[in-house]
C-alpha positions as protocol buffer text, in pm:
chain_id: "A"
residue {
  index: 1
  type: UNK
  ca { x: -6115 y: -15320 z: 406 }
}
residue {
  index: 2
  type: UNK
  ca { x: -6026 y: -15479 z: 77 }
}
residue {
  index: 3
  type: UNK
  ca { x: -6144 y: -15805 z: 210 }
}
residue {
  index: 4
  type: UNK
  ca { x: -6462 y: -15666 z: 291 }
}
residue {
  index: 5
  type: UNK
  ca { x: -6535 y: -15486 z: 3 }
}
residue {
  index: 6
  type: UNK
  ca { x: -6456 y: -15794 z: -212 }
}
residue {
  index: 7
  type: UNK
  ca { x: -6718 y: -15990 z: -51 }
}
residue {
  index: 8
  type: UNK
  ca { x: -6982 y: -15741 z: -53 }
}
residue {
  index: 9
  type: UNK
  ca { x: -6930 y: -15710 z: -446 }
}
residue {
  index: 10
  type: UNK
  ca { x: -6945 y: -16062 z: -452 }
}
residue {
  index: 11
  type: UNK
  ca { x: -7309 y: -16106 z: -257 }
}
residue {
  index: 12
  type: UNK
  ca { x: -7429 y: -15823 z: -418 }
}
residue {
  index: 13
  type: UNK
  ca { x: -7351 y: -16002 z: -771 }
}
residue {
  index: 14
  type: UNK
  ca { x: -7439 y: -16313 z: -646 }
}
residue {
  index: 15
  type: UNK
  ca { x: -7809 y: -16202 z: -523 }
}
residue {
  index: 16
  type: UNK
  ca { x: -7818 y: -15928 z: -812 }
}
residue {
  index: 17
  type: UNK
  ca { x: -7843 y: -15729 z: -568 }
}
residue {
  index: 18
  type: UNK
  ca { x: -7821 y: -15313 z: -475 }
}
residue {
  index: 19
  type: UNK
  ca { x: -7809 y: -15040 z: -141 }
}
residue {
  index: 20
  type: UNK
  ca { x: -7985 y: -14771 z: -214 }
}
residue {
  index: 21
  type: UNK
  ca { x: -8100 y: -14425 z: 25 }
}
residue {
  index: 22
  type: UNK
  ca { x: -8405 y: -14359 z: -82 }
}
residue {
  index: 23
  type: UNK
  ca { x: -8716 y: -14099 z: 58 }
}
residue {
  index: 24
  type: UNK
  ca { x: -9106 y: -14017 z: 28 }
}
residue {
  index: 25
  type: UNK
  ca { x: -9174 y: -13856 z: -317 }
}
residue {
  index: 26
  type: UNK
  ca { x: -9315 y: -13561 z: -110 }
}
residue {
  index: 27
  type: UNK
  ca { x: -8923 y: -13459 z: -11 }
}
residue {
  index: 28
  type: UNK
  ca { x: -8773 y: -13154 z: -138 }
}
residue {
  index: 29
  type: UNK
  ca { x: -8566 y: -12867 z: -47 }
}
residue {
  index: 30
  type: UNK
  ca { x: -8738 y: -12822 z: 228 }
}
residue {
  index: 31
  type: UNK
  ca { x: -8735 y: -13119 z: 402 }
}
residue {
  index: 32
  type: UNK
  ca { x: -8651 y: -13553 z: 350 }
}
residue {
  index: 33
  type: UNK
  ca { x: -8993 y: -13736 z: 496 }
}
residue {
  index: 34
  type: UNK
  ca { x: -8935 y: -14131 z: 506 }
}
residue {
  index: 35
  type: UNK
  ca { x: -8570 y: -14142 z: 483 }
}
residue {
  index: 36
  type: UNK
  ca { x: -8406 y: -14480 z: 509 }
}
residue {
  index: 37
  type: UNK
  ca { x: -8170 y: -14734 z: 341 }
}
residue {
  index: 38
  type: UNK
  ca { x: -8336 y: -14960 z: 116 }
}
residue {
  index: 39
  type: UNK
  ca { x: -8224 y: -15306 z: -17 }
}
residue {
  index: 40
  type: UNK
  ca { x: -8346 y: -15468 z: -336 }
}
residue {
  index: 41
  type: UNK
  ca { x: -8274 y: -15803 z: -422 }
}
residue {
  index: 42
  type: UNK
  ca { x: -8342 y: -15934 z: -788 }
}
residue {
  index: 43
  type: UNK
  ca { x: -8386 y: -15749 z: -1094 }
}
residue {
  index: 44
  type: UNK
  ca { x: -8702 y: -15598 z: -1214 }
}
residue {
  index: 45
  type: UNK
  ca { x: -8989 y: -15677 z: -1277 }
}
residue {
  index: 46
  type: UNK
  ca { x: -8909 y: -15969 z: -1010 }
}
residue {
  index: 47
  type: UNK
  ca { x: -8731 y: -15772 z: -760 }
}
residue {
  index: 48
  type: UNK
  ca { x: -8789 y: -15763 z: -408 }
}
residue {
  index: 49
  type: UNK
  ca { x: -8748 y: -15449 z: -159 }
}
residue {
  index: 50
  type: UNK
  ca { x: -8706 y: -15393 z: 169 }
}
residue {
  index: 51
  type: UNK
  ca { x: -8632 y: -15056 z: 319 }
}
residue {
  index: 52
  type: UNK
  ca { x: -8459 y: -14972 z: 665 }
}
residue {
  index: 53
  type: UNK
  ca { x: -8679 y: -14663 z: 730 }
}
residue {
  index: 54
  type: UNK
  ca { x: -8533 y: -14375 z: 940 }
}
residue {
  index: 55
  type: UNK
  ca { x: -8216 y: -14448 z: 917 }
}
residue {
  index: 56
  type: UNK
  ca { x: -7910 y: -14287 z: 737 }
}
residue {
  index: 57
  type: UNK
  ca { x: -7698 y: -14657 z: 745 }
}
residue {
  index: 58
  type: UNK
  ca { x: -7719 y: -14992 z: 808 }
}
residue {
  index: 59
  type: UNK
  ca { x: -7532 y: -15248 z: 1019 }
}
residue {
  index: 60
  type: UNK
  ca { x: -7558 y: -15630 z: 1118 }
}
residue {
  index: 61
  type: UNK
  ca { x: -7774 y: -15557 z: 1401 }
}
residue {
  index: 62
  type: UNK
  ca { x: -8089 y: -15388 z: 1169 }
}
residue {
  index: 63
  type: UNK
  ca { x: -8019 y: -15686 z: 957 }
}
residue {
  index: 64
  type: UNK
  ca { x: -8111 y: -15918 z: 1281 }
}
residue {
  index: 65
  type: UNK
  ca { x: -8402 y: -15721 z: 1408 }
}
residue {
  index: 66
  type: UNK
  ca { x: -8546 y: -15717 z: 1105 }
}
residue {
  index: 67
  type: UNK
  ca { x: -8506 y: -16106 z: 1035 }
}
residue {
  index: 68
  type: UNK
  ca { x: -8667 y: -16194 z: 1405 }
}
């Protein structure tokens, strides 16, 4: 695990970049609408996004499909 987490600091640094959850501004208490992990690579105002919608995690497989 400390392996791991070593190189993820290290491409995130690398690639400036961050994991975040994120949801549709119409969420609340009452509900999350357009859950899903989002990436973003870069800093602002030059950043780039790309969010893994309905999902609560994200492995090398979503990574895959979403390169094909």
């Amino acid at each position: 695990m400390e392996e791991f987490l070593k190189e993820l600091q290290a491409l995130l640094e690398k690639h400036k970049a961050s994991i975040n959850f994120d949801c549709e501004d119409s969420s609340d208490t009452h509900g999350i609408y357009g859950a899903g992990i989002e990436v973003t690579v870069g800093l602002w105002p030059d950043e780039k996004r790309y969010k893994f919608k309905y999902t609560w995690g994200i492995d090398a497989l979503d990574v895959k499909r979403r390169n094909k």
